[in-house]
Structure formats: structure tokens, C-alpha cells
N, C-alpha and C positions, 0 to 999 in steps of 0.2 A: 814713616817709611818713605825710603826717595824710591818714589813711582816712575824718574826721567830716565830708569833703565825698561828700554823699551820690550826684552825679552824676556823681564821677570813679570813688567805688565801684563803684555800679549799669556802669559803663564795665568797669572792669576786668574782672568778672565776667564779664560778656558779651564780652569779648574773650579770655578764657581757656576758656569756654563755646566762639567760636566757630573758634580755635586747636583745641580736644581736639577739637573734630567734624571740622575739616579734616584731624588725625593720621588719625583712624581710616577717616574717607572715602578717604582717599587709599592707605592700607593694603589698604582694599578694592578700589580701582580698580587697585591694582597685585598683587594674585593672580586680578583678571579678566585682565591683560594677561599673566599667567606663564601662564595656561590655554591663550589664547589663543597662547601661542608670540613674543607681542611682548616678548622678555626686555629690550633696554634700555630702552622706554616702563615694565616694569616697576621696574626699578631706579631709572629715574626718579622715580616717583612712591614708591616707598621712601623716595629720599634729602629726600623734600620733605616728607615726613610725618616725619621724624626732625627736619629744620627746623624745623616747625610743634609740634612735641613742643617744643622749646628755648623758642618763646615762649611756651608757655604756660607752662612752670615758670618764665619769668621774671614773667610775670604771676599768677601763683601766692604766688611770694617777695614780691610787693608785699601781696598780700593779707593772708598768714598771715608777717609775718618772724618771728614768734615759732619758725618751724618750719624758718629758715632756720640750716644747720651751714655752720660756715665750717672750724673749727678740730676734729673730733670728739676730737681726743686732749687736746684742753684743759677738756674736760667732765666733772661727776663723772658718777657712775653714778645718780644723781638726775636730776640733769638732763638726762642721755641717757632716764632712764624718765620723765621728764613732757613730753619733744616726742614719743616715739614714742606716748604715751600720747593725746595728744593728735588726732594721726594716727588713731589708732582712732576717740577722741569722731566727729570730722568722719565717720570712714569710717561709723559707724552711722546717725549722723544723715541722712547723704546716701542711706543704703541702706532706712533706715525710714521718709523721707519718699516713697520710689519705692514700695514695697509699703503703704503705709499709704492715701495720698494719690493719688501723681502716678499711679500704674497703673490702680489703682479707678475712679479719676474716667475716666480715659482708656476705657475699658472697658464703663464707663456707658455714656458718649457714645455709643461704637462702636454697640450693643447699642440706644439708642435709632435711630442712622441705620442700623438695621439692614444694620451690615455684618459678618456675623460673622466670617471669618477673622480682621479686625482685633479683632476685640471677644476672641476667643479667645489671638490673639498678645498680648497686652497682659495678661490673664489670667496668661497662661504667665510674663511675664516679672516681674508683679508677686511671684508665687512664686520666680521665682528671687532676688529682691533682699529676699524674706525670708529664702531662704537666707543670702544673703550676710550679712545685719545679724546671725545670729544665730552665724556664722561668727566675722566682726567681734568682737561681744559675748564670744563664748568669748576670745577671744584679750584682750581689754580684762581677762576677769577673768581670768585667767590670770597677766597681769602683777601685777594684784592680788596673787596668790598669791603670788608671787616674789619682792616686795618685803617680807613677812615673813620669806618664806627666806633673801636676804639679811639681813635684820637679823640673821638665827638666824645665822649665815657670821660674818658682823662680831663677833659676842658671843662666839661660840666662838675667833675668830684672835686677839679681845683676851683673853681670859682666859689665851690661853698665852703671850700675849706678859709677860702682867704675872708671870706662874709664871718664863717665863726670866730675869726680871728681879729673879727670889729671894720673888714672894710666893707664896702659899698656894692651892691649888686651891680654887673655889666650891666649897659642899656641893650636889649637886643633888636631887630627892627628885621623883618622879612626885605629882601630885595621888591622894589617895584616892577622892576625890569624882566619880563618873560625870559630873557635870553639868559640869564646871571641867577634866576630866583633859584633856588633849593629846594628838594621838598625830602619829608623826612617820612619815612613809615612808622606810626606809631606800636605797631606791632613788634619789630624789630630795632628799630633805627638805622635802616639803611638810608643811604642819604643817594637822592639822583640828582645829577650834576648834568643840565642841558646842553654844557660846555663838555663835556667826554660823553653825555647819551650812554647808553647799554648796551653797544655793538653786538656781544654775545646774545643780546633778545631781538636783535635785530632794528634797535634802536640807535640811528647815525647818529656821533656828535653834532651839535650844535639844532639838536631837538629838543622843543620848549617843552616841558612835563603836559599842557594843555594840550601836545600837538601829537603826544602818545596815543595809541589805542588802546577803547576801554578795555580791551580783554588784555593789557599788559599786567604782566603780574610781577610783585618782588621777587628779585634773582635768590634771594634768601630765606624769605619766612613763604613764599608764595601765596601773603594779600594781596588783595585787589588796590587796581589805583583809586580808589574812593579812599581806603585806607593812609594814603601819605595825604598831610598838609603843608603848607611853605614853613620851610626851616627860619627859623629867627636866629639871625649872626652877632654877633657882638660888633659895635658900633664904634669908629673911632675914636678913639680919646682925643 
């Protein structure tokens, strides 16, 4: 679909905008009616909000096809980590524009029309959608991390495969150098790099793994740093 017509855009949006508001409206009118003891006016309105879910992810797949899977078992594992990767970008973006922006201002407002419960609710809620973006964000780097790890998975199943195949084991040798050494979690196999540090644990680049504190824990499997040893790299030819 060409999305560069700007008012079919601006359409979509707002119809998948006002799809997800009818799911959730309707989810709520229907646990007033289960309270209420009207169970098949509540079923009802269940089944029409799972409806209204349908259109908007088909109004959604117009938006983003980039994030539509048709086929998942015909995708590498790249490409399965740059749609879900993607998934996150959108999910922060939408979470940090609500606590940044859309909460604040709303909150203003309130707080000038002096209405405070609203001025307080909108408060509350800008906090929770900082939670979330930072929730979000863990999980974004997170994959970050992974994708090292795999690489480290791939280099290690190729190296035995080329051993089965009659050649020679890599020599592998730890860095001496604190500043360059690796270390790996044997738990997981996350690998820390004291050249990028773990910003997200509050770990600056260019922090030697010895210069960590002990309470630092894996961004992934959450062992303890006793748990990692220095990584052994393969050795120039």
C-alpha cells in the first residue's frame, strides 16, 4: 500500500486509534454487565470487542507491513530479530511520547482548569508509561545482547563443524589487557564488553568487568558477577 498519500495515512491511524478505543471500551462495558449479573449482554460485548481487535490489526498490517509475518518458519533469525526489534522501537516511542508529552501537557491543563483529581490522574498515568518505556527499553537492549550471543553460538557450532570435517581447533587465548578482556556468563552467555560497559545497569563504557560492583547482575539471566569468567577469543592466524 502507498502510505505517501498523507490523508489516507492520517485515516488509517484514526481508524485503528478508533478500533483499539472501541476493543477496550467495550471490554469495559462488558465486566460492568458481568458485575451487574447481565452475563450474555456481557458476552456480548466481549465478542464485539474481539471484532473490533480484528480491525484494527488489519488496520495496523496497512500501516506497519514491514511487521506483517505471514510465513514465521521461512525467516532467518535476523530477520525474526529486526520485526520484533522493531515492535519495541514503536513500543518506546509510543510510551515516551505519553510520559514525555501527552501526560504532562494533559496535567498542565488539568491543574490550570483547576481540576485536580484529573490533574493527579494524568500525573499518575504519565508515571506509569515511564514505567513502561523503560520496561520497553530493557527488553530493546536486551535483544541487543542476544545478538552478540548468538553470533558467539554460530562461531562456536562453526568451528566444530569445520573440526568434524578434519581441521584444526582455533587457538583461543583471554585478553591480558583489563581494558579489552571479555568476560562471558556461564550461565547465559552474555558477553561484557568494557569497551561499551552496560549503560542500561549503569555501567559507563570503558569499565573494566574488575572495576564493576559486586552487586552488578546479568542484564539477562540475572547471575551474579562471580558467575562470568574471561571470554577466550580466537587468536590470529
Amino acid at each position: 500500500m502507498d502510505l505517501s498519500n498523507f490523508t489516507t495515512l492520517q485515516n488509517l491511524e484514526a481508524a485503528f486509534g478508533g478500533e483499539s478505543m472501541a476493543n477496550r471500551k467495550y471490554l469495559f462495558f462488558a465486566e460492568v454487565a458481568r458485575k451487574l449479573g447481565f452475563k450474555d449482554l456481557a458476552k456480548l460485548f466481549r465478542e464485539t470487542a474481539e471484532q473490533e481487535t480484528e480491525h484494527a490489526f488489519a488496520h495496523f498490517e496497512l500501516l506497519h507491513p514491514e511487521l506483517v509475518v505471514e510465513d514465521p518458519e521461512a525467516l532467518t533469525d535476523e530477520q525474526k530479530r529486526e520485526i520484533v526489534s522493531r515492535c519495541l522501537s514503536l513500543a518506546i516511542e509510543g510510551e515516551t511520547y505519553e510520559y514525555t508529552i501527552m501526560y504532562p501537557e494533559f496535567a498542565a491543563a488539568a491543574q490550570s482548569d483547576r481540576d485536580n483529581p484529573a490533574a493527579e490522574e494524568f500525573l499518575k498515568q504519565a508515571q506509569e508509561s515511564g514505567e513502561h518505556a523503560n520496561t520497553f527499553r530493557a527488553a530493546a537492549h536486551r535483544f541487543g545482547l542476544l545478538k552478540f550471543i548468538e553470533n558467539y553460538h554460530a562461531d562456536r557450532y562453526t568451528e566444530a563443524l569445520e573440526v568434524i570435517n578434519g581441521g584444526q581447533p582455533a587457538t583461543r587465548v583471554a585478553s591480558e589487557d583489563p581494558s579489552t578482556r571479555k568476560w562471558i556468563c556461564r550461565q547465559c552467555s552474555m558477553i561484557y564488553d568494557p569497551v561499551t560497559g552496560d549503560p542500561d545497569s549503569g555501567i559507563a563504557p570503558g569499565t573494566t568487568f574488575e572495576a564493576i560492583p559486586d552487586d552488578w547482575q546479568c542484564p539477562i539471566c540475572g547471575a551474579t558477577k562471580k558467575t562470568f569468567i574471561p571470554l577466550e577469543e580466537k587468536t590470529a592466524a
